[in-house]
C-alpha positions as CSV (number, residue, x, y, z in Angstrom):
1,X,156.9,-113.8,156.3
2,X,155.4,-113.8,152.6
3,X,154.5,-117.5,152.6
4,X,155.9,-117.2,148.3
5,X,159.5,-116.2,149.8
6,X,158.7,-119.2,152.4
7,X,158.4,-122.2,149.9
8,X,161.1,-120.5,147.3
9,X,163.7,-121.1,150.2
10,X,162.8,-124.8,150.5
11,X,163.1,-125.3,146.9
12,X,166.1,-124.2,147.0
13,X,167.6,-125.8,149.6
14,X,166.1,-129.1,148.8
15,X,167.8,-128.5,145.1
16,X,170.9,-127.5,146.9
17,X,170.7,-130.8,149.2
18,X,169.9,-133.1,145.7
19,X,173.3,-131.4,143.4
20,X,175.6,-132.5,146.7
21,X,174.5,-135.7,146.3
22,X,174.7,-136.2,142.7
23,X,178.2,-134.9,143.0
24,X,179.0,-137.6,145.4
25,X,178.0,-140.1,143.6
26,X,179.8,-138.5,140.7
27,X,183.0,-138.4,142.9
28,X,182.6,-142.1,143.9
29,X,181.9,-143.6,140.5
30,X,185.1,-141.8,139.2
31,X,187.4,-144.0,142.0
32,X,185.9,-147.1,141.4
33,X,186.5,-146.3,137.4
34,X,190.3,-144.9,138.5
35,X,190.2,-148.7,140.7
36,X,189.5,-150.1,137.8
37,X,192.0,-148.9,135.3
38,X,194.7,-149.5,137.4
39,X,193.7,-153.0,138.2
40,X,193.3,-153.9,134.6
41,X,196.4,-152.4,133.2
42,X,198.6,-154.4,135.8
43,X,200.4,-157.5,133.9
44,X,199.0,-160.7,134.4
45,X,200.6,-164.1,135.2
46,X,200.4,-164.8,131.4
47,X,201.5,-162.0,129.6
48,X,204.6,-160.9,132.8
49,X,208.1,-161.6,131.4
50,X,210.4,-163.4,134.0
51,X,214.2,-163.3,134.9
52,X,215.4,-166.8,135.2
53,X,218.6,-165.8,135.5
54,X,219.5,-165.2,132.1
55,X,223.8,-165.3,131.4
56,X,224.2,-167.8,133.9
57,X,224.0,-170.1,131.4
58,X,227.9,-170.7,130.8
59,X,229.6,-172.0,128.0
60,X,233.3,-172.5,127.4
61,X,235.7,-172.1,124.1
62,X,236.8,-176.0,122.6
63,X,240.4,-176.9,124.2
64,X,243.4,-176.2,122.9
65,X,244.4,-179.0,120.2
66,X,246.7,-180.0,120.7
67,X,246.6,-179.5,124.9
68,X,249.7,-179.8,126.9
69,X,249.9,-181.8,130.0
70,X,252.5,-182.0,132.9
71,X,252.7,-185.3,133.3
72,X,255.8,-188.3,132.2
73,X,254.4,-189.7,129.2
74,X,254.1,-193.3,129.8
75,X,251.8,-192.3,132.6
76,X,249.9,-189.9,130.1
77,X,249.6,-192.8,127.4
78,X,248.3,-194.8,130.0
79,X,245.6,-192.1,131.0
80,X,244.9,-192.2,127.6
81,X,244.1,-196.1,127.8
82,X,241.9,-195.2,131.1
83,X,239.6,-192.4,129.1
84,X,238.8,-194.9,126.6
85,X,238.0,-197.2,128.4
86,X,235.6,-195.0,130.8
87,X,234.0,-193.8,127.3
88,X,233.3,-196.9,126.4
89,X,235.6,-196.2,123.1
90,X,237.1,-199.6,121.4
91,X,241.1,-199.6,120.6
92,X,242.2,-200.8,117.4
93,X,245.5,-202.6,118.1
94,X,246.8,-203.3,114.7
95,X,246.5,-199.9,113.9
96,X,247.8,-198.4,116.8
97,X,251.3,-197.8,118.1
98,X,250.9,-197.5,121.8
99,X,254.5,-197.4,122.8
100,X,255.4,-195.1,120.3
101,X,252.1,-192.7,121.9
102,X,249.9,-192.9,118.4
103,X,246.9,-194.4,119.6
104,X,243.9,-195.2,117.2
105,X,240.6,-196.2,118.1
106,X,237.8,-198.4,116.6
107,X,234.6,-196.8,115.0
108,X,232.1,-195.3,117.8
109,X,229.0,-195.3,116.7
110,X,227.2,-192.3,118.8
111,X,223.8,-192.1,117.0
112,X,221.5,-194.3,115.3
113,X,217.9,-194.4,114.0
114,X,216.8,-191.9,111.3
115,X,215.5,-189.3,113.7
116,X,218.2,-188.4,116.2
117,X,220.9,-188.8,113.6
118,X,221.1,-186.3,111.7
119,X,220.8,-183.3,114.9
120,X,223.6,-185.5,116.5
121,X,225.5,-185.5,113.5
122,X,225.4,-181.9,113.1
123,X,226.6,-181.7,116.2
124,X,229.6,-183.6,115.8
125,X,230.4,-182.8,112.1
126,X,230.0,-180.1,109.7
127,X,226.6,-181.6,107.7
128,X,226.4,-179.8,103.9
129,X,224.4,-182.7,102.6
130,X,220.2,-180.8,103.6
131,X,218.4,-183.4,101.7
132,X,220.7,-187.0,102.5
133,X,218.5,-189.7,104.7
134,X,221.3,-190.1,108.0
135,X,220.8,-193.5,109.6
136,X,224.1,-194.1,111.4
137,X,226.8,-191.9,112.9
138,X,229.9,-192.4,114.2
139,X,233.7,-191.3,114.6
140,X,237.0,-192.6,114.6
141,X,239.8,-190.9,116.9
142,X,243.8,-190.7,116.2
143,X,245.3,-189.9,119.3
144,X,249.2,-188.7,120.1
145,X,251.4,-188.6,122.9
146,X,254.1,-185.7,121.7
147,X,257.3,-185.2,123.9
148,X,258.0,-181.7,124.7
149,X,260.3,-182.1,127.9
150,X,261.1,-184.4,130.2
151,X,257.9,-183.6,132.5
152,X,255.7,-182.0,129.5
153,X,253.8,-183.4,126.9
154,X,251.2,-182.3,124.2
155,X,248.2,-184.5,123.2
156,X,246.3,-184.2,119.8
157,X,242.8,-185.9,118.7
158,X,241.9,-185.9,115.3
159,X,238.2,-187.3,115.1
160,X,237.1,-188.5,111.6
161,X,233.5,-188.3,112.0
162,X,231.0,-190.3,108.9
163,X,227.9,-190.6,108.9
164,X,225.7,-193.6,106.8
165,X,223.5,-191.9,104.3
166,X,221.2,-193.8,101.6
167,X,218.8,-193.0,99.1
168,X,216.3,-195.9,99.3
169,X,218.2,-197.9,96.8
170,X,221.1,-198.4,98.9
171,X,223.5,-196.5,101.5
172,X,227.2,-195.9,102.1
173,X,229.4,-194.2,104.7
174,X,230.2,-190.5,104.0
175,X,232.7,-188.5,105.9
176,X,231.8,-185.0,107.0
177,X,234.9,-182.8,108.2
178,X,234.6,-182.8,112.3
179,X,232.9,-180.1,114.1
180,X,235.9,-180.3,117.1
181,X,233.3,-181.8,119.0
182,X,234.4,-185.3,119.5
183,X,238.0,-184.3,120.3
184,X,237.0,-182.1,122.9
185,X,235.2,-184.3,125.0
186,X,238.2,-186.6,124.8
187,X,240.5,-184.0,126.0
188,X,238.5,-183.1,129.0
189,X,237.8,-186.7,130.1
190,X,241.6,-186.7,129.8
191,X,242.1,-183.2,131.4
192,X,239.4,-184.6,134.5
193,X,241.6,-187.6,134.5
194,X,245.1,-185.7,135.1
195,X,244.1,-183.0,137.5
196,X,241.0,-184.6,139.3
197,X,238.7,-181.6,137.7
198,X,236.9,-181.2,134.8
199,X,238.0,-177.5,132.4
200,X,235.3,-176.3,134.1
201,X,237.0,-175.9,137.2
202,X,234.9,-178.8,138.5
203,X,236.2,-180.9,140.7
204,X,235.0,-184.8,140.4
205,X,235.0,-187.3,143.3
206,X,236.1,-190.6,142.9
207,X,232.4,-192.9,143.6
208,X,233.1,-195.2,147.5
């Protein structure tokens, strides 16, 4: 064989041999760049959004005011008395009229100090004063015991909620009209009381 023809075939199969190889490396390089992408698009710890749950959070309309219990009213007054005293809430006995169901308390002072007063106060009232200085807050409740029937019997808080503002020449008690708030935590301690659960549908167990 023409040794020319000899050497031109082992050119060309050693170029043949060499372009397979490159291509394989070509065809490698391209995974690890497709391994790449996909690992580097997936969301991280930091920037994944998580689902704790979100609407279980629940929340419940204010009570009816006034809210009618089934209950005789003497026992209902003397609830009344019971829920107070559980909340810690002072009677003021020359102004009430227990027997007659009208049952007024003394002031409760629920927030004090110039930093927590004014977020609890706009909790419990309707605030319209931006700029005042809050450094007290408290509320006054007027309870009744109103006969419907023999076995029936509506209840109605009004809370009169003030706040102490001052200016830094002196201060002074301002009333701000009541966010429902404070009645509705009385009517639920008195609807936990006269059904053993809270409105929640709660049931609370007397402590041993």
């Amino acid at each position: 064989m023409n040794p020319r023809v000899i050497i031109f075939a082992i050119a060309l199969t050693a170029f043949s041999t060499s372009a397979l190889a490159q291509k394989g490396v070509d065809t490698q390089t391209q995974k690890i760049k497709d391994d790449s992408s996909r690992t580097t698009s997936r969301q991280t710890d930091a920037t994944r959004s998580f689902d704790w749950g979100k609407g279980k959070t629940k929340t419940r309309e204010l009570l009816p005011n006034p809210y009618r219990f089934t209950a005789r009213r003497d026992a209902l007054v003397e609830m009344v008395m019971q829920a107070l005293q559980e909340k810690q809430i002072l009677l003021d006995e020359s102004a009430s009229r227990v027997k007659e169901g009208v049952i007024i308390t003394q002031p409760f002072t629920f927030a004090k100090g110039a930093v927590t007063t004014k977020s609890e106060l706009t909790q419990y009232g309707v605030v319209e004063y931006e700029d005042t200085a809050w450094s007290r807050a408290q509320y006054t409740l007027t309870i009744e015991v109103q006969a419907i029937d023999a076995t029936s019997n509506n209840v109605s808080v009004v809370a009169k909620v003030e706040g102490r503002s001052g200016n830094g020449i002196g201060s002074e008690w301002r009333s701000v009209p009541s966010s429902g708030m404070a009645e509705d935590e009385f009517l639920s301690k008195l609807v936990e009381l006269a059904t053993g659960k809270t409105p929640d549908g709660i049931v609370k167990t007397q402590p041993k």
